[in-house]
N, C-alpha and C positions, 0 to 999 in steps of 0.2 A: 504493500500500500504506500510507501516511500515513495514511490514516482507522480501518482494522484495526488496526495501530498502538495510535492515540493509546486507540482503544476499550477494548483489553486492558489497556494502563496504566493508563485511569483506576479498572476494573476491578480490577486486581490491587492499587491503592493504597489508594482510599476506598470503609472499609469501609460510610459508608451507601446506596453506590450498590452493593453484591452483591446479588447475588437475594435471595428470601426462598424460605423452603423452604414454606410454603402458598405452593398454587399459585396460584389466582386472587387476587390482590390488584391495586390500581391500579399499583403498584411494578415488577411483573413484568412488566405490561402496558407499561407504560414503554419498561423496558429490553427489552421486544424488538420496539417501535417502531423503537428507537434502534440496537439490533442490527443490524435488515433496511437502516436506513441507512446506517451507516457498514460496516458488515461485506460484507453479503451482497449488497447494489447495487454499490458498488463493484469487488470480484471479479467479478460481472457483466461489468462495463465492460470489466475487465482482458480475462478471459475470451472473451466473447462480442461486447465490442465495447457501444458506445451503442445504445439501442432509441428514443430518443425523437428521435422526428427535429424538427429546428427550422428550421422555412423561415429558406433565407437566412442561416442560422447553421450551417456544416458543425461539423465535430469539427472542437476547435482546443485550443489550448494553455487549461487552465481554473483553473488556480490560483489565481484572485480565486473564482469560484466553492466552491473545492475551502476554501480561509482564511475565506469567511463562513459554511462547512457547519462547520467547527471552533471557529468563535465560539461559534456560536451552542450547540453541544455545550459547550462549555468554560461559557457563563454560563448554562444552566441548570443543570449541574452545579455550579457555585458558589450558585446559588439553593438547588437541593436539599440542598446540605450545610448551609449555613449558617441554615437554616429550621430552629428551633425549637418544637414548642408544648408546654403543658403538659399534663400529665396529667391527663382528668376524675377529680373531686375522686370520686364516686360514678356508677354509671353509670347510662344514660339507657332506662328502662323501655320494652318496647313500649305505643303507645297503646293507649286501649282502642276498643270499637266495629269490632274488625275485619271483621263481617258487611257491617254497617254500607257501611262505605268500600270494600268491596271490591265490594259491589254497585253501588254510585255507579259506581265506575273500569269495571265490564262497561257496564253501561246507556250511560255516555258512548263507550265504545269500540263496540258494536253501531249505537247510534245512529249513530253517524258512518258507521259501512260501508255501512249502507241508503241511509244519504244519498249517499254517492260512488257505487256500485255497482248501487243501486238494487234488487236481490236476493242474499242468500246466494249462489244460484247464480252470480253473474255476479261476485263476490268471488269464488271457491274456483276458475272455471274460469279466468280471467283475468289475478287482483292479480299475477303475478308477471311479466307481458308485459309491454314497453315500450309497444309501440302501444297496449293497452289504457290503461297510465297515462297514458297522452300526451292520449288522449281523454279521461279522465274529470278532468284539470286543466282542460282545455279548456273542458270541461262544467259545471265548477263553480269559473270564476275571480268566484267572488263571496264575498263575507265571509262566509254561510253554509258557503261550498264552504273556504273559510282556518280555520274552525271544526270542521270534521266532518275535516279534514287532520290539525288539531290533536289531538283525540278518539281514532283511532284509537291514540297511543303511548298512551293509558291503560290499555291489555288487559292489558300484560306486569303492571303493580301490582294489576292487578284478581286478576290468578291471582296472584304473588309472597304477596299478603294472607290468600287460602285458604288457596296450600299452608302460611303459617309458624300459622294456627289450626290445621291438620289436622297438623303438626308437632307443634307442643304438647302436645296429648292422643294423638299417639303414641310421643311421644319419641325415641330412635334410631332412624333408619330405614336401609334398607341401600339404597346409590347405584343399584341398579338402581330400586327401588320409588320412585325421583325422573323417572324418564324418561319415564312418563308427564303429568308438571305440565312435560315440557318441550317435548314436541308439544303439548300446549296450549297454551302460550305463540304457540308457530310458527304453531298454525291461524288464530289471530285475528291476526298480523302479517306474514302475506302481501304481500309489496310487490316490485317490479323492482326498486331500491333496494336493496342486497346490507345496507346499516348497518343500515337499518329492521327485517330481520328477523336480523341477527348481534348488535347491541349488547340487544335486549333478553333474548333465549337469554345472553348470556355475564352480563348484569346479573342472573338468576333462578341462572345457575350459581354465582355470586357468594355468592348465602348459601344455596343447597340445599348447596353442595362446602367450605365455609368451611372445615372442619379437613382438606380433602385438602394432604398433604404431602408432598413428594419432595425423594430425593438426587438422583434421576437425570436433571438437568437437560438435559444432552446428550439423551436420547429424548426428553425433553419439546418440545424442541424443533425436535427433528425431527420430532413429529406435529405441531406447527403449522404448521412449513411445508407439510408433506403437508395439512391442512386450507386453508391459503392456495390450494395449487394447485388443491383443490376447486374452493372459492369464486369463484374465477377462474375456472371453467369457469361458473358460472352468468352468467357474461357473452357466454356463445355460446347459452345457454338463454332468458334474456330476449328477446332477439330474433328469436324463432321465431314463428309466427304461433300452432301449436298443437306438441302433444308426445305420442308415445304412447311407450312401454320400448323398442319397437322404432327408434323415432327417436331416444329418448336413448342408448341404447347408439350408434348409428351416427354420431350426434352427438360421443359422447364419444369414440370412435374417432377423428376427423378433428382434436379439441381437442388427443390426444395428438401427433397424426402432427406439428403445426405449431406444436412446441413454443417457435417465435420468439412465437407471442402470450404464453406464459406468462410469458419475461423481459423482453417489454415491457412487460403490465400491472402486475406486479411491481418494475420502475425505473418506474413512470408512478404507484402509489397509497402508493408507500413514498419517492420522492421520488431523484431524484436531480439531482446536479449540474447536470446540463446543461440542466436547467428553469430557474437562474439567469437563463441565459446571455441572453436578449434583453431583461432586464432593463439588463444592462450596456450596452445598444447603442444606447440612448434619450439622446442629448445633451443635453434642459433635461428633468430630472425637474420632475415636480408634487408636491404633496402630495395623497397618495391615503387614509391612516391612516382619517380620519373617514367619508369615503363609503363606504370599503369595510366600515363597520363598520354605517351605515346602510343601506346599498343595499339587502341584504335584508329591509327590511321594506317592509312592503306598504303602499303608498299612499304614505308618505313618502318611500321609499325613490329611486322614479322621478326628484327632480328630481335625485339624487345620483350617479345611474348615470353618466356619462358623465364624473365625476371621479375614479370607484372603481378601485383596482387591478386589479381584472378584467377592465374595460374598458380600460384603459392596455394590460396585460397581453399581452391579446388580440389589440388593435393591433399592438407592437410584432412578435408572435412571427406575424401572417400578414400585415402588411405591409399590413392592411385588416381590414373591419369584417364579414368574409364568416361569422364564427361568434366565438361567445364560448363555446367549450366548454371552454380552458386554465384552469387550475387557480393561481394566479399564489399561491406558494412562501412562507410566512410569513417564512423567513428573508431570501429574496430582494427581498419589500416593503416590511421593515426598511433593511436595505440601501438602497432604493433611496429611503426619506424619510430615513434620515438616518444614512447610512456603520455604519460598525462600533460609533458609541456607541450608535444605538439598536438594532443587533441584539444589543450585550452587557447595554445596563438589559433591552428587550422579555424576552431571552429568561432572564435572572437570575427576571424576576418571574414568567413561566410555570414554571421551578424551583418558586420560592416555593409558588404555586396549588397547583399536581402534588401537593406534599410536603405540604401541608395535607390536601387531598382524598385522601389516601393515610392521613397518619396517624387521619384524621378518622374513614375507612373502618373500621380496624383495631382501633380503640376500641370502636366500636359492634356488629360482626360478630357477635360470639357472644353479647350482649345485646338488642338492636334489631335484628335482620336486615333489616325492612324500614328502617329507615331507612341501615343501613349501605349496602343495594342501591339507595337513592338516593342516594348521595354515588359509588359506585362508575357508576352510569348517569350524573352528570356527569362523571366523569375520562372516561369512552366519548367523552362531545359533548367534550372541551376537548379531548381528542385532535387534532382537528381544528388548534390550533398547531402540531403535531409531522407531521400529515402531510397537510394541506387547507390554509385559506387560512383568515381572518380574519372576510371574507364568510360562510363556510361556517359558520365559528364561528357569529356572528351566527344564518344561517339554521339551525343547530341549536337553541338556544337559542330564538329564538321558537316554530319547530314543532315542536321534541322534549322541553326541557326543564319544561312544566309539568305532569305526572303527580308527576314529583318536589319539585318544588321545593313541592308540596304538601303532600307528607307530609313533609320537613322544615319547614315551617314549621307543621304540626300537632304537632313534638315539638319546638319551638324553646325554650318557656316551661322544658321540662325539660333541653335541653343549657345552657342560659343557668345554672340552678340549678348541674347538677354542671362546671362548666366553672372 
């Protein structure tokens, strides 16, 4: 009960760490990261007992585990407090040329699907299967095929672009008259990949919903978890060869009845303790920091693999080299290069980041929409500190992050002015 605990306290103390009452911001996204970890996994635990089985590691006493999950919560929190910026002096206009750029961002996102899928139809009946992604990397592990990978996340900008010109010359619109720009968004980012088509819907809700506001945090978050347990069920839907209403209802019946997957994938993508744990078991650590930061890139990345955390990781937790599916715990790789200093500076300065990328969001929102939904589609990818690995980070970054990092660097000239 020490992690619920210290969550509420630090909650009920520092006031920069309370919600914000808009609801989509990077902020909130945050804290209910940070929520589902410290709160709602651990009562799990309590509760229903450990889901993540660790060969060779039974349930054991995990208090080293349990004091680097509190570090590391303690020095981002000291980052996010103690981060300050300043106030843009004037704010930063949308550019202009939105036809423009927004046709660039379809044309590069189409072209890419033709290239992986090789027709509309074989996207639309397919991108959402595993097997079929499995074969179309397969198919296209060539720099053309790392290209048209890339292309695809430009869709969400391409629509983000229209809907805020068709915004403009209609000015107030009413939340339902948004939900068709937000099946748009989904048709073109069809992926197995649950992030691939979540982060860019929640980056488009990001400045379609900017002035939604609530007291009633309690439901609110109880419809994300009820949205989580969704989400979670598309992890039994991926793996299907084919789907008809008739199979996903029958489907989602059997999802319900074996409600142990829910709280295992749930302690397994929100993170819990005992992921630590065979980190702790390795008697001559390496240094892993740099490979795991290179490994995901491509081409270079290969001579780095086999000193990357993932790889260590992997090892330690099957005792062999039979799969590298484990997810090796940002806090726990800190840890594991260099004790509790560098999970208290790492994780101070992923504070830092967060609180930047947050106030950065917040400034722009209701002047710049799209550029504010690019600063908010990286807190999405840095997320990956808080509930992936470092690697992942990395491989966000190379294949997710330039849709964005282009429109901000097309209104760079103008935050640099009022800055």
């Amino acid at each position: 009960m020490l992690l619920p605990l210290i969550w509420g306290s630090v909650l009920g103390t520092i006031k920069r760490f309370r919600p914000d009452l808009t609801v989509i911001t990077p902020k909130n996204l945050m804290l209910f990261v940070w929520f589902n970890k410290l709160v709602i996994v651990p009562l799990e635990i309590i509760w229903v007992g450990n889901m993540i089985p660790v060969e060779r590691h039974p349930n054991q006493d995990i208090s080293t585990e349990i004091c680097i999950t509190l570090v590391s919560f303690g020095a981002f929190v000291v980052g996010w407090s103690c981060f300050s910026q300043k106030q843009m002096l004037r704010p930063v206009v949308a550019f202009s040329s939105l036809t423009t750029w927004a046709s660039v961002y379809f044309l590069v996102a189409l072209v890419s699907l033709s290239l992986l899928y090789g027709s509309l139809e074989n996207y639309l009946s397919g991108a959402i299967f595993t097997y079929v992604t499995r074969e179309i990397v397969e198919q296209n592990a060539t720099f053309v095929g790392f290209l048209a990978n890339i292309g695809q996340r430009f869709w969400v900008f391409g629509v983000l672009l229209i809907w805020y010109k068709w915004k403009t010359k209609k000015g107030k619109i009413h939340w339902l008259r948004q939900v068709p720009w937000l099946i748009l968004c989904l048709a073109g980012t069809l992926s197995s990949n649950r992030s691939n088509m979540a982060y860019p819907l929640l980056t488009l809700m990001s400045a379609m919903y900017a002035g939604w506001k609530t007291r009633h945090s309690f439901w609110l978050v109880m419809l994300l978890l009820g949205l989580i347990v969704l989400s979670l069920f598309f992890g039994y839907v991926r793996v299907q060869s084919s789907l008809d209403t008739e199979g996903i209802a029958l489907l989602f019946d059997n999802y319900l009845e074996h409600d142990e997957y829910i709280t295992y994938a749930h302690q397994l993508y929100f993170g819990s303790p005992y992921q630590i744990t065979p980190l702790l078991s390795i008697e001559k650590p390496s240094s892993t920091l740099l490979a795991s930061l290179v490994d995901p890139i491509p081409i270079v990345g290969k001579a780095f693999r086999e000193q990357s955390g993932p790889y260590v990781y992997n090892l330690a937790y099957h005792q062999s080299l039979v799969s590298q599916d484990k997810v090796i715990p940002v806090a726990g790789e800190l840890y594991y290069n260099g004790g509790y200093f560098l999970v208290t500076s790492g994780y101070a300065a992923i504070g830092v980041v967060y609180r930047w990328l947050d106030r950065t969001f917040k400034d722009n929102v209701l002047i710049n929409p799209p550029l504010a939904a690019a600063f908010f589609y990286l807190a999405l990818l840095f997320n990956a500190t808080l509930l992936l690995s470092l690697s992942v980070l990395t491989q966000f970054l190379v294949y997710n992050a330039a849709p964005a990092l282009l429109i901000i660097a097309a209104n760079w000239s103008q935050i640099r002015k009022a800055s």
